[in-house]
C-alpha angles and dihedrals in degrees: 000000000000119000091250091047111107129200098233122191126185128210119184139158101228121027116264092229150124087354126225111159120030106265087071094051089052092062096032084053098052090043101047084051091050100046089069086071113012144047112258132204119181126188107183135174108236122200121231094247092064120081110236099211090053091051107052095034085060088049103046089071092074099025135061098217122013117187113183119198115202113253139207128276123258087216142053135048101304089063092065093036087062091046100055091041083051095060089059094052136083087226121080116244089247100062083048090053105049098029109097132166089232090048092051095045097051086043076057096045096046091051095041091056103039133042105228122192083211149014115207122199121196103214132002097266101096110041099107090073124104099263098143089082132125146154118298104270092027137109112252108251117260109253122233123188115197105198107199086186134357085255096192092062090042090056091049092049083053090049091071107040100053115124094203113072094214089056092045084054097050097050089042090061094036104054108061081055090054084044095061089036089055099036080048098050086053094059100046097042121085091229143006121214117205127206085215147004091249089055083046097043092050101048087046091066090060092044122019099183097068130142106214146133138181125252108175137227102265142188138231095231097183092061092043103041125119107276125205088226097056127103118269119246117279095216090224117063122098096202124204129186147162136091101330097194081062107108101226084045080058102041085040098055090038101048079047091040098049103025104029106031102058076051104054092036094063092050105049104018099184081065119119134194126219121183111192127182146098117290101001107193129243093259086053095040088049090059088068109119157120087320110009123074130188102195101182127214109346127206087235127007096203103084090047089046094045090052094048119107093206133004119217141208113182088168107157098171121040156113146201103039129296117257088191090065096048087040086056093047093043087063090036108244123156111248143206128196143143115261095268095050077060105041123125088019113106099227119156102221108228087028112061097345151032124226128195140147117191111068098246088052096053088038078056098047090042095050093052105058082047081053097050120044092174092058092038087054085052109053084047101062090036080058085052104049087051092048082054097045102038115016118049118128086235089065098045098045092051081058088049097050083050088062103047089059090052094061093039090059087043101058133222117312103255 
């Protein structure tokens, strides 16, 4: 092994591929790039409605060894049962939830018979576990935490904005718990790697001493990029897509769906609206109609990207950074989004996005790049030209190996 070549090994709580909502091309994305250069291990839950096969042989084209450990189910009683044992507990539901005795004892298996120069978890929920292990004689493996999001501060966003009151409750109860188990996790890991500045700078106020970096949410833009053989845009789709059993994709679909919507309607009445993503809820599912498709989860998004008029994010609660906005610009669609579907993201608004807030002021953004095919062209190369210059996974990933050294060179926290 070559002195710059790292054991890697990969812990996450959902497998990377093949990927399907952003979260997994986030990690698809990091450990493609590494491969090039470095061994990869990856340990991943997977829940009972993935197929496994599918799933590893997907990911075996990246990692050396892949080992998947059946999940939990997002659905059914003992969901809930775990959630109202979990409000009587010290301990947040998530932790509960991800956190399995097989799972534990192939994490120990993997560690005892490898020595790894670092272990890298994907959220916060299973940090408790045992990671700093290696082979009798060898240095423990250096810990790395990626927070897509501060998920604390995403479930406390999310605390204020429930419709149900049992649910408002709940999360009300929950995350202060996942806020100690986070704020904990950053003490003990060696680094901390951060989706955005805001996400960095933030964490940084409640603990200065962290060790931390950004390395931000990327594209494959030679996979989304304009093709010759795509469709050409309609002119009169407002497109949106991303995890639709996510609550701010919900919130999100639902604030454009019920306040937007009747507004922009009104106003260009040969519009059409098309919702595409995985698991939409009932309430999503209900706002199918005349003029308005959910299309659920597609087999390639680019032919549905490549015939929309506009892309929008109406995101209102949120962290880390949005793939849906640097897939759009990759295949250089104009966009319009709030200010938090954007954030993280360096757009210039009036340039390669619009940004608005009120309904009548989104209706209004949205409307005019349906109006103005020339301004909506352009916003959609000048997307494409910043997903070039700025967000490819090569990019990210060099900033990755760089800290890494660092914190090899650093040693281990004490």
């Amino acid at each position: 092994m070559s002195r710059d070549r790292l054991e890697l090994l990969y812990v996450s709580i959902f497998p990377p591929s093949p990927p399907r909502y952003g979260a997994q091309r986030r990690i698809q994305g990091i450990l493609q790039a590494l491969s090039r250069r470095h061994d990869i291990t990856a340990l991943s839950l997977i829940g009972p409605d993935l197929d496994p096969g599918e799933a590893e042989r997907a990911m075996r084209e990246y990692c050396r060894e892949v080992v998947l450990i059946r999940g939990r189910s997002w659905e059914g009683m003992a969901k809930r049962y775990l959630q109202a044992r979990s409000l009587f507990s010290a301990r947040s539901y998530e932790q509960r939830f991800y956190s399995l005795p097989e799972l534990r004892r192939a994490l120990d298996r993997l560690l005892s018979r490898r020595r790894y120069h670092f272990v890298n978890l994907e959220f916060p929920f299973l940090a408790h576990l045992k990671l700093a292990q290696a082979p009798p004689g060898e240095p423990l493996p250096l810990l790395v935490l990626d927070e897509h999001n501060i998920e604390f501060d995403l479930l406390r966003q999310m605390a204020g904005t429930e419709q149900g009151l049992a649910r408002r409750l709940y999360n009300q109860v929950n995350w202060p718990k996942v806020r100690r188990e986070e704020l904990s996790a950053w003490r003990r890991f060696d680094g901390v790697t951060f989706t955005s500045a805001t996400d960095e700078a933030h964490a940084r106020t409640l603990m200065p001493s962290l060790r931390s970096v950004v390395i931000p949410n990327s594209v494959d833009a030679d996979y989304f990029k304009p093709r010759a053989a795509d469709p050409p845009s309609d002119g009169c789709t407002v497109m949106f897509f991303g995890a639709i059993n996510y609550f701010p994709n919900i919130d999100g679909v639902l604030f454009f769906a019920r306040e937007v919507w009747p507004l922009l309607a009104a106003s260009h009445p040969r519009a059409r609206l098309q919702i595409i993503g995985q698991h939409p809820t009932r309430e999503i599912q209900a706002l199918h109609g005349p003029r308005v498709e959910v299309a659920g989860l597609v087999d390639d998004l680019r032919p549905h990207l490549a015939r929309a008029a506009a892309v929008i994010v109406p995101l209102r609660i949120g962290g880390g950074t949005r793939f849906k906005i640097l897939e759009a610009m990759a295949m250089a669609k104009p966009i319009v989004s709030t200010a938090i579907g954007a954030e993280g993201i360096d757009v210039v608004p009036g340039r390669n996005i619009l940004l608005a807030a009120a309904p009548a002021d989104f209706a209004a953004a949205v409307g005019r790049v349906l109006d103005n095919a020339g301004m909506a062209a352009s916003m959609g190369r000048e997307g494409r030209v910043l997903v070039e210059e700025r967000y490819s996974w090569g990019a990210a990933v060099a900033q990755l190996e760089r800290f890494f050294a660092e914190l090899l060179s650093a040693g281990r926290r004490s």
